[in-house]
C-alpha positions in Angstrom: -95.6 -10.6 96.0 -98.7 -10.7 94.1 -99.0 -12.4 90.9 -100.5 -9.8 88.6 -99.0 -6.1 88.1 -101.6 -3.8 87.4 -100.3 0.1 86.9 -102.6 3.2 85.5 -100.4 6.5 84.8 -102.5 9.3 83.5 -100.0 12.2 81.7 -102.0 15.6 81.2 -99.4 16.0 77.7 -100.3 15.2 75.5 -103.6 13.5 77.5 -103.1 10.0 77.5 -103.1 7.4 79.8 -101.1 4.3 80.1 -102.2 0.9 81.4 -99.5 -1.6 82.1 -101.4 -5.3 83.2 -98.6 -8.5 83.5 -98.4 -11.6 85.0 -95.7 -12.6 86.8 -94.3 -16.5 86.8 -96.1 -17.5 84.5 -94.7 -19.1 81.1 -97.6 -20.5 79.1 -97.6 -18.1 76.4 -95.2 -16.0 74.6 -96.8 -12.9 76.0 -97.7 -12.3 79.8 -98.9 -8.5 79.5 -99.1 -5.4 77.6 -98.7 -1.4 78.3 -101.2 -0.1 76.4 -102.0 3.8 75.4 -105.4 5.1 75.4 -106.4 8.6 74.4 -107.4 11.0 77.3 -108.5 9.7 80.3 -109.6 6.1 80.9 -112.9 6.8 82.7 -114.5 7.0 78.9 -117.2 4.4 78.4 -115.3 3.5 75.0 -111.5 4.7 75.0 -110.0 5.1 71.9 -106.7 2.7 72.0 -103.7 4.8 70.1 -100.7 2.2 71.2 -99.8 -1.4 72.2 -96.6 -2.8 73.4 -96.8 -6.8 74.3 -94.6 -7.9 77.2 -93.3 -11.4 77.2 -93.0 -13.5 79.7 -90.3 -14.7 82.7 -89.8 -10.8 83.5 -89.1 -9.8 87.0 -91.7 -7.1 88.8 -88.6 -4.5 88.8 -88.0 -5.6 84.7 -91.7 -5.1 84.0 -91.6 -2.0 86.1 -88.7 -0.6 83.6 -90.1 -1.1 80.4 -93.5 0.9 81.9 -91.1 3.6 83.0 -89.5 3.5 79.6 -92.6 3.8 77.6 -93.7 6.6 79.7 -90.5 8.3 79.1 -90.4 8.2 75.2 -94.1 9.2 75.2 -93.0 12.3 77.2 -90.4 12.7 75.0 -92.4 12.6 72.1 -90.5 9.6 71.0 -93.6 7.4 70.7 -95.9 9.3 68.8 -99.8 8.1 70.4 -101.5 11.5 69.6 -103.9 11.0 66.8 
């Protein structure tokens, strides 16, 4: 198991793309990652950031792997509005 989870999900609607970066056991600060929503696609020299969820810490890989799932759901869903 590797100690850093890195995951990039593009969605074509409503064009954003979703970074999820966490570190796994590690407990020195409140938060260990973040899943964070950038307009269009992240190849941009400057993306424009339109969400941030923080992730705290002592999460399993399949807990992190949830919550990313989660926030990709309700962005589908158009329950988490990130469109500007």
């Amino acid at each position: 198991m590797t100690d850093l989870i890195r995951k990039v999900e593009h969605l074509a609607t409503p064009d954003v793309t979703l970074v999820l970066n966490y570190r796994l056991d590690f407990d020195a600060e409140k938060s260990c990652g973040s899943i964070v929503v950038y307009q269009g696609k992240p190849d941009a020299e400057d993306p424009f950031e339109t969400y941030m969820e923080h992730i705290e810490c002592g999460l399993s890989e399949e807990d992190v792997m949830k919550r990313f799932e989660r926030t990709i759901n309700e962005v589908r869903e158009g329950n988490l509005d990130v469109t500007l």
